[in-house]
Each structure stands twice: as C-alpha cells, then as structure tokens.
C-alpha positions as CSV (number, residue, x, y, z in Angstrom):
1,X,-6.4,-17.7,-5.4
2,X,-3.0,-15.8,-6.2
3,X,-2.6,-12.7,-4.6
4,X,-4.2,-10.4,-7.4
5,X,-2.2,-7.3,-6.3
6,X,1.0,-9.2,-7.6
7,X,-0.1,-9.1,-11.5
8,X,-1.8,-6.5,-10.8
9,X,-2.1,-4.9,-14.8
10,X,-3.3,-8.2,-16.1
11,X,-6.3,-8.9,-14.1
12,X,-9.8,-8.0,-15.7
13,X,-10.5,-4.1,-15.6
14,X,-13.7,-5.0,-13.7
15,X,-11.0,-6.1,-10.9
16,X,-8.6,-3.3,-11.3
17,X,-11.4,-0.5,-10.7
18,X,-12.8,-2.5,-7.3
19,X,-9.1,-2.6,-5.9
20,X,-8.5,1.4,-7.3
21,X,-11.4,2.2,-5.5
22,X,-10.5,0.6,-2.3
23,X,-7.0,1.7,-2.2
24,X,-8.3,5.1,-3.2
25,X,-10.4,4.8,0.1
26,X,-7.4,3.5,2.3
27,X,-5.1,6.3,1.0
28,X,-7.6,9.4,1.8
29,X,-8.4,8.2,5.6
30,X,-6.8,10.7,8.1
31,X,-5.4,7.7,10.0
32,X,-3.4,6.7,6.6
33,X,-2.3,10.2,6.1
34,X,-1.1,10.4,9.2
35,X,1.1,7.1,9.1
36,X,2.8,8.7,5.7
37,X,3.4,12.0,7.3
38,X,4.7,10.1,10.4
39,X,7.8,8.3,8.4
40,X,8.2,10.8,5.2
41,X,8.2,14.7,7.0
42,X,11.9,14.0,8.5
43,X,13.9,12.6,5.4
44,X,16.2,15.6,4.9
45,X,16.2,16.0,1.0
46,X,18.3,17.6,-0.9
47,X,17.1,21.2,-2.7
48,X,15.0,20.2,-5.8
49,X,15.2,16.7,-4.7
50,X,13.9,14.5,-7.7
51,X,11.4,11.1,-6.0
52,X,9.8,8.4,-7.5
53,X,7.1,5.8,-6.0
54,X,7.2,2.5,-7.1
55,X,3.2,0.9,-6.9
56,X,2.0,4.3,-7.1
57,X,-1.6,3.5,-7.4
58,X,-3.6,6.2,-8.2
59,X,-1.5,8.5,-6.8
60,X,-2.3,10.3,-3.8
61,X,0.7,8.4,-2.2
62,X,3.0,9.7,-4.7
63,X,2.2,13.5,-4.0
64,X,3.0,12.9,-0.8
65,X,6.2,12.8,-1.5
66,X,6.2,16.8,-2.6
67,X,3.5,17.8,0.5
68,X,5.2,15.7,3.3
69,X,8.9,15.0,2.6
70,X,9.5,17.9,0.6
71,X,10.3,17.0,-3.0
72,X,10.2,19.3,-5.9
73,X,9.3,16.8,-8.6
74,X,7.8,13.3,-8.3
75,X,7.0,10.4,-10.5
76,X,4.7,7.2,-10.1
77,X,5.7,3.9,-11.7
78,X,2.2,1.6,-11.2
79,X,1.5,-1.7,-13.2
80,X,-2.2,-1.0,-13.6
81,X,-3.2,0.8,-16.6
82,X,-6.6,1.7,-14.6
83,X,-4.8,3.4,-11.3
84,X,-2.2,5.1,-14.1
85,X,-5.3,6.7,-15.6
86,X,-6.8,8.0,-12.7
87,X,-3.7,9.5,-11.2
88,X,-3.1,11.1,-14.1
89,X,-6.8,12.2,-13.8
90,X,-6.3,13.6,-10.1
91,X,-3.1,15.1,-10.8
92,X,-3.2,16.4,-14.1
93,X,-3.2,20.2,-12.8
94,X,0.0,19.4,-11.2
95,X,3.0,19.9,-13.3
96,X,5.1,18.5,-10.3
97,X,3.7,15.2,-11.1
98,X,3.9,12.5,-13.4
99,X,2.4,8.9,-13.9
100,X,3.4,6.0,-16.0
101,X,2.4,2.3,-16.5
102,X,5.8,-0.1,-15.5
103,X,7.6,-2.7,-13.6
104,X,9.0,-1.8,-10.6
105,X,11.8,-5.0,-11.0
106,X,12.8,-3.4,-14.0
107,X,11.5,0.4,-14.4
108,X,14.2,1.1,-17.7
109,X,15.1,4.4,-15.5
110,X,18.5,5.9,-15.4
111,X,21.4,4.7,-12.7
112,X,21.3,6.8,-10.1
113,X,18.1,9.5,-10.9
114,X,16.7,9.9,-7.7
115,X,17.3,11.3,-4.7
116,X,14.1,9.4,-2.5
117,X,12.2,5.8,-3.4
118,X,9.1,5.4,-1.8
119,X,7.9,1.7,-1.5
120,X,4.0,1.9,0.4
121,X,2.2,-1.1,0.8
122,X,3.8,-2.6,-2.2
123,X,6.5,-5.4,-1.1
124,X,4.2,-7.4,0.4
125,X,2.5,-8.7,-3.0
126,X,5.4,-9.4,-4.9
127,X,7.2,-12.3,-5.2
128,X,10.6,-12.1,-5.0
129,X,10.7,-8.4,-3.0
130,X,14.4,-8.2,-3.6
131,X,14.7,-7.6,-6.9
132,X,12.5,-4.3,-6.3
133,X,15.3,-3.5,-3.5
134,X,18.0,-4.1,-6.0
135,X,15.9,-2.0,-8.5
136,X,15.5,0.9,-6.1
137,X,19.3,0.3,-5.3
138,X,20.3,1.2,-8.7
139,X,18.0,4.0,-9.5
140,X,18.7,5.9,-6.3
141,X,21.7,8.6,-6.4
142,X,24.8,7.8,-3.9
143,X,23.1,9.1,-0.6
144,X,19.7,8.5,-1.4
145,X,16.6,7.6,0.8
146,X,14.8,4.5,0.5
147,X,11.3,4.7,2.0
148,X,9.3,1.8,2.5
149,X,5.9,0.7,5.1
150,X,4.3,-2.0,4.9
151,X,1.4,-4.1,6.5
152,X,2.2,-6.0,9.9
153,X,-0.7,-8.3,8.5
154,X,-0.8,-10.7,11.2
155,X,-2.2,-7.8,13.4
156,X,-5.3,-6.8,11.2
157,X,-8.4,-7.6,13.1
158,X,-12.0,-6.3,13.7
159,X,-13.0,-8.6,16.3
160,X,-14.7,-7.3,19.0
161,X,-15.2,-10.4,21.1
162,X,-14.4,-14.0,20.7
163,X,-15.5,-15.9,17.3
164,X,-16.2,-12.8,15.5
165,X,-17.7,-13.7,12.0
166,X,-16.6,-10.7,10.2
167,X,-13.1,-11.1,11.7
168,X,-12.7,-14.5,9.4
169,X,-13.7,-12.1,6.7
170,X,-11.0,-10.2,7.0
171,X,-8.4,-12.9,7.6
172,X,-9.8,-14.6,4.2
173,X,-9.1,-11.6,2.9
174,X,-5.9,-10.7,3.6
175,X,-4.6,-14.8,2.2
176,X,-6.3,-14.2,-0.7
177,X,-4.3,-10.8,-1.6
178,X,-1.6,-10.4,0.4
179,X,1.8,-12.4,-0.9
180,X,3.9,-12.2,1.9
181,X,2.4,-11.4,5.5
182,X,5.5,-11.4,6.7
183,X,7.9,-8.5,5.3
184,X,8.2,-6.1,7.1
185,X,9.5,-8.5,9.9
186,X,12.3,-9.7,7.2
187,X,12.8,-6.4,5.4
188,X,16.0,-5.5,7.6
189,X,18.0,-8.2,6.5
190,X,16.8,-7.8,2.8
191,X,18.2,-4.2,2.6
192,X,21.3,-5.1,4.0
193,X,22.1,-8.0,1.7
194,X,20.6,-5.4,-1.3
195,X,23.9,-3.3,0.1
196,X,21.8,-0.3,1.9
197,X,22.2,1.2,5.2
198,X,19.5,0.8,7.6
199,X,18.1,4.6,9.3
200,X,14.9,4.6,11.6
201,X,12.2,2.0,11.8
202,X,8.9,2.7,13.6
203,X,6.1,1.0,14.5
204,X,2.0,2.7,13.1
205,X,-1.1,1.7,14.9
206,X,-3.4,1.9,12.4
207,X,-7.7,2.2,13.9
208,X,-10.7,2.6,11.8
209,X,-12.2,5.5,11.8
210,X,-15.7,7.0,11.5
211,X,-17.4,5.6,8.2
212,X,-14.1,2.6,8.4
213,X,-14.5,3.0,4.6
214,X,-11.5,1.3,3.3
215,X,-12.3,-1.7,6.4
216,X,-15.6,-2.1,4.7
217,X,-14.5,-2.8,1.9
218,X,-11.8,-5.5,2.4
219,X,-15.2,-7.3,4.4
220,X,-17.2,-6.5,1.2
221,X,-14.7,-8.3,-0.8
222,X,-14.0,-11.0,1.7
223,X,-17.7,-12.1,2.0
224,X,-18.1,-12.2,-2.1
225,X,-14.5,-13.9,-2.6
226,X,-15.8,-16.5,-0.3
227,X,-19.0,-16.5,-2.1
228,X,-16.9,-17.0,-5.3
229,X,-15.3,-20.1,-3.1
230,X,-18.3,-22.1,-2.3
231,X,-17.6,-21.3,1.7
232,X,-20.8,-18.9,1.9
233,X,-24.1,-18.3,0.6
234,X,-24.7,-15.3,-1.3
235,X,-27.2,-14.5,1.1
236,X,-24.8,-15.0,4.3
237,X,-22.5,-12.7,2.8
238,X,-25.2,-9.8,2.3
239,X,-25.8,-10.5,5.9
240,X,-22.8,-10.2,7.0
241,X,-22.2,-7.1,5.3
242,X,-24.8,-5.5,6.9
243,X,-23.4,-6.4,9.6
244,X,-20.4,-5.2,9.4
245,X,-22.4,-1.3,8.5
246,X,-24.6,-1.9,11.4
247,X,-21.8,-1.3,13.3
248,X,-20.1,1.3,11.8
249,X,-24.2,3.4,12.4
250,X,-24.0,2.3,15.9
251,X,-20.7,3.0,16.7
252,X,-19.5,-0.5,18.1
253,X,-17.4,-1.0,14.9
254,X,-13.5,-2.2,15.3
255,X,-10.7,-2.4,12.8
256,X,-7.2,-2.4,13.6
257,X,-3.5,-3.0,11.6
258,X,0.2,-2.5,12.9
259,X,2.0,-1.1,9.9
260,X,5.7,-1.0,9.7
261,X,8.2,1.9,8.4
262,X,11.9,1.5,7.6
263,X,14.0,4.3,6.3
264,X,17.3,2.7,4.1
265,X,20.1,5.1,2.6
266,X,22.5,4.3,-0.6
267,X,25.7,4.5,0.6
C-alpha cells in the first residue's frame, strides 16, 4: 500500500477522518507540545511576523506558530478537505488564523509573503520533498525562517522485551504510511542544494505517555491494515489490541520515537 498521507485529499473521507483523528491525538499530547515548543520559542521573528504551515492538519500545529514562536498572523495550507474543515472548526474564534485546502509543491502564494514556514511531520510522505523546499524557498521573505521536524522513524518502538508482537504492529505501520523513513537524516543536504542556510538542529526523544493515545492508535490501525492484508485474523488483531490497552491499565506500556528539528534561513 502507498503511503496514504502522500495523496492525502483523495483517499475516501472514511480514511481522512481515522488519520484527522489520530493526528488530532498526536498533536494534543504534552510530549508533542513540548517537542514544538522546544524548536519554535527561539526563532527571533520579526514584529507582526506573517507564518504559514504547510500540512497543517487540523490545525493545532499551525497556532503554534502565534503561542510558541511568536507570530501575529498564521495560515494553514492542508490537502485534506476533512482536517481543513475541522481547523477551521477549532479555530474559527480566532481571527489570527486561517485554513485553506492546497498543494504545498505549488501553494499559488505570493514571492516572498512570509516571514516563517513551518514543515511538521510532513516531508516524510511526500515524494519528491524538494520541490516543497523549493516551494517554501520562494514564498519565504529574504531572511526568513524555515522550520521543519520530522520522524527519526527507524527509532519508533514499543517493545518491551525481545519478539514483541505489538512492536511488528507498529513497524507495519510505519511502511505502510510513511514515504521516506529516512529524511530527516538527508534533510541537511536538501536545504542546501534548495539554496538555504542551515541554523540549529536538535534531536526530540519522544515517550508515550499516560493513556499513549496517539500510540494506540497507530497499533489499532496496524493490526486492521494487516487484517486488510491477509497477515492476521480479525480475531488476532482484537487480541492484540487489547493487548496493547492492557498495558497502558497496568502501567507496563512502552512507546518511543526520536524526532528531528532543523531550523533553515533564506539568505
């Protein structure tokens, strides 16, 4: 299966609200939080600094850029009509905000808009990352920040000892949906060739916390795409499920990711 996350606005809606609701749950955990306010609260914007978030999802993400890095205005740029409705939903209270349905390879937004791109968890399900780097290039102002993290994704793991079923879960389902495991270990060399200049890169430990709601339900999805495969029965994968919450009520449940931020300035 194709990563799903790369076409993301032309999968079923049945599809699109699943994924909404598990980014939804990623984006809300204090440990996420954290990791955003980690690489956006030292960015140094200018007064009234105008950002924009390409794969804005249902836009917690995308505000933020106003609460952590200091923005005035913000704007998200998502492909699914479903997370465009319910950030506009969320947000609609907010006149600092503002949603729209596009194509982060080709957005149609004036040269040089913005003074800050943000780019979270996005590059690594689209093919071809570089024309989004040459996208965000041209929209960004002479001086502007370029913000992206990303998933280490050869790091993500909830195995708690050796042969760990759920872990194989969670391995299926990161090569079903994730296009490149790899980027943020290439992403330097991209921005370079793109023609930015590379600021700070640090390294997120990312743990599952408390209810692990967003780990959940990458296992949830794992054990049905693999239904969907022929490589379990339905009745395994309710098993391992349950499994996988037993945990969580007895406190023996582990999840871990490395994620990646690199900061990139428009010369």
């Amino acid at each position: 299966m194709a990563d799903p996350y790369s076409d993301l606005g032309s999968q079923d809606q049945a599809l699109q609200e699943r994924i909404a609701d598990a980014m939804e749950a990623r984006c809300l955990e204090p440990a996420q939080i954290a990791i955003r306010q980690a690489y956006l609260q030292d960015l140094n914007l200018p007064p009234n600094a105008a950002a924009l978030e390409l794969g804005s999802g249902t836009g917690h993400v995308t505000r933020d850029l106003i609460t952590f890095a200091g923005a005035a205005t913000a704007n998200g740029i998502e492909p699914s009509p479903v997370m465009v409705t319910r950030a506009k939903t969320h947000f609609a209270a907010d006149p600092r905000l503002s949603f729209e349905t596009g194509d982060a390879k080709n957005t149609g937004l004036e040269d040089a808009s913005f003074d800050l791109i943000l780019l979270h968890t996005l590059l690594c399900h689209v093919p071809g990352p570089e024309d989004v780097l040459h996208e965000a290039f041209r929209v960004l102002k002479p001086g502007g920040v370029l913000a992206i993290c990303d998933g280490d994704y050869s790091t993500a793991t909830t195995r708690i000892a050796d042969y760990d079923p759920l872990d194989q879960l969670v391995r299926f389902m990161i090569n079903q949906n994730v296009t490149n495991l790899w980027i943020m270990r290439q992403i330097s060399a991209m921005l370079v060739d793109a023609g930015f200049s590379l600021g700070s890169r640090k390294g997120h430990g990312y743990v599952a916390e408390g209810e692990a709601t967003y780990l959940l339900t990458v296992i949830d999805r794992g054990a049905d795409r693999m239904v969907e495969e022929g490589l379990l029965f339905p009745e395994t994968a309710e098993a391992l499920k349950a499994e996988a919450q037993a945990r969580v009520a007895a406190k023996s449940f582990f999840g871990f990711m490395s994620y990646v931020s690199q900061i990139a300035i428009k010369p």
